[in-house]
N, C-alpha and C positions, 0 to 999 in steps of 0.2 A: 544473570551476572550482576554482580554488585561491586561497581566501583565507584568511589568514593571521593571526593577532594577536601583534603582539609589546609588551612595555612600553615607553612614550612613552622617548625617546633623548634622549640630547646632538644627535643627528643630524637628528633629525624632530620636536621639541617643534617648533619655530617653525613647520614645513609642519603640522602638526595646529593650531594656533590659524588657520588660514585655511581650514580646512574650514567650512564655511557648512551649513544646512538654506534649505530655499525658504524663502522671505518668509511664505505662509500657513503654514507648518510650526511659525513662531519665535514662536506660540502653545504651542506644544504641547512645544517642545524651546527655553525663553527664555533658557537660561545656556550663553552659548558655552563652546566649548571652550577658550578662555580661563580661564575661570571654573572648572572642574572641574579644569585643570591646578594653577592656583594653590592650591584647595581642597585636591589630595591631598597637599602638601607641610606644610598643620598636620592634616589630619585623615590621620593616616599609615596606617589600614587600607586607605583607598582605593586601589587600583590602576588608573592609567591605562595603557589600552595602545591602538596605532596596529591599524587594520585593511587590511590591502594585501590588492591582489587582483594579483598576479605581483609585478612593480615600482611598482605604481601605488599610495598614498594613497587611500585612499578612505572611511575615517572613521574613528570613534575611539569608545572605550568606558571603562568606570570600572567596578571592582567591587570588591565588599570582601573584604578574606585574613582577616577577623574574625570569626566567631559572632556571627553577632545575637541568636538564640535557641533553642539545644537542636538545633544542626543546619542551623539557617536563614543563608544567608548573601545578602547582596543585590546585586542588581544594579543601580547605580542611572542611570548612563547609557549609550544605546547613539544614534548615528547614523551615517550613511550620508551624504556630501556631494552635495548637490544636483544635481550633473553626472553621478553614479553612480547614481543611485537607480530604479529599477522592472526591474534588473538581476537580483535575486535575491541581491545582497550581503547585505542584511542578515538572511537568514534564513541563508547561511553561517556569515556574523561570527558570529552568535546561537548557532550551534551548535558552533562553534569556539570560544567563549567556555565554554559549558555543559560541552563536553570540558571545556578547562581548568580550571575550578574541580572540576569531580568528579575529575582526576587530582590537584589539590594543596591541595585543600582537602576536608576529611571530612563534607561537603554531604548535608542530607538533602534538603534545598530548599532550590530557587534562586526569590529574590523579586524581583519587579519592576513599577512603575509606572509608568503611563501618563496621560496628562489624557483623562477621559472622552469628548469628543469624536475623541478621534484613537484614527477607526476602524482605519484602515491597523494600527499598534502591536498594537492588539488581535486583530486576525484573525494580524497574523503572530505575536504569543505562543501565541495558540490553534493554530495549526498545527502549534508544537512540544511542545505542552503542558500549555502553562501555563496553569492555571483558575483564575476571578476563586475570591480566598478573604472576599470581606468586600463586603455590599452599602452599606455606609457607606466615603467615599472616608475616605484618608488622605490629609491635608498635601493637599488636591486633586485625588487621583487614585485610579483604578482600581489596585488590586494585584493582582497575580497571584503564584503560587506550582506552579514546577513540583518535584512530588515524586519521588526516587530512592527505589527499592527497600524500603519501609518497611514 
């Protein structure tokens, strides 16, 4: 499988604002990718970038190029379009994300959050990783934090 992440384009912003989650998903995932594109243009650590799997679109993610805290850098969105999904994309994307940041960013952990209900997010962070660090949610949600070589 080869998928791929590059940063949202002149080319592909517009095809990443119509990437969709399911209808019961857009509990768990409520700000399109709309919303995260617009976001990363005043919050400028944010990095959007498109997820292809050959030539194909297939979702899109956000991460920060900032330090949050002593090493910790986050992750703050990841989906998979609804036409794409039970594929095995998003545990690629995920791990082709996690490259990325440990090659350009001096990552001790990578943090990310999910809404409590949304088992799915959670068993696929646990498969690469990433273990809850706080039994009290943040902002709503479970965190997880996967840790490099510490």
């Amino acid at each position: 499988m080869t998928i791929q992440v590059r940063p949202v384009s002149m080319d592909d912003w517009f095809a990443c604002t119509q990437l969709q989650v399911s209808e019961e998903q857009k509990k768990a995932f409520p700000a399109p990718v709309v919303y995260w594109l617009a976001e990363s243009r005043f919050v400028t650590d944010f990095q959007p970038v498109a997820i292809y799997k050959d030539l194909d679109l297939v979702g899109f993610a956000v991460y920060s190029d900032q330090e949050h805290d002593e090493g910790d850098y986050w992750l703050p969105a990841l989906m998979i379009d609804s036409k794409y999904q039970g594929r095995g994309y998003g545990k690629e994307a995920l791990r082709a994300l996690i490259q990325r940041m440990q090659k350009t960013l001096n990552c001790k952990r990578i943090l990310i959050g999910h809404r409590p209900d949304n088992h799915v997010a959670g068993a696929l962070y646990e498969s690469l990783g990433f273990q809850r660090i706080s039994e009290q949610l943040i902002d709503g949600e479970v965190v997880r934090a996967l840790k490099f070589g510490i």
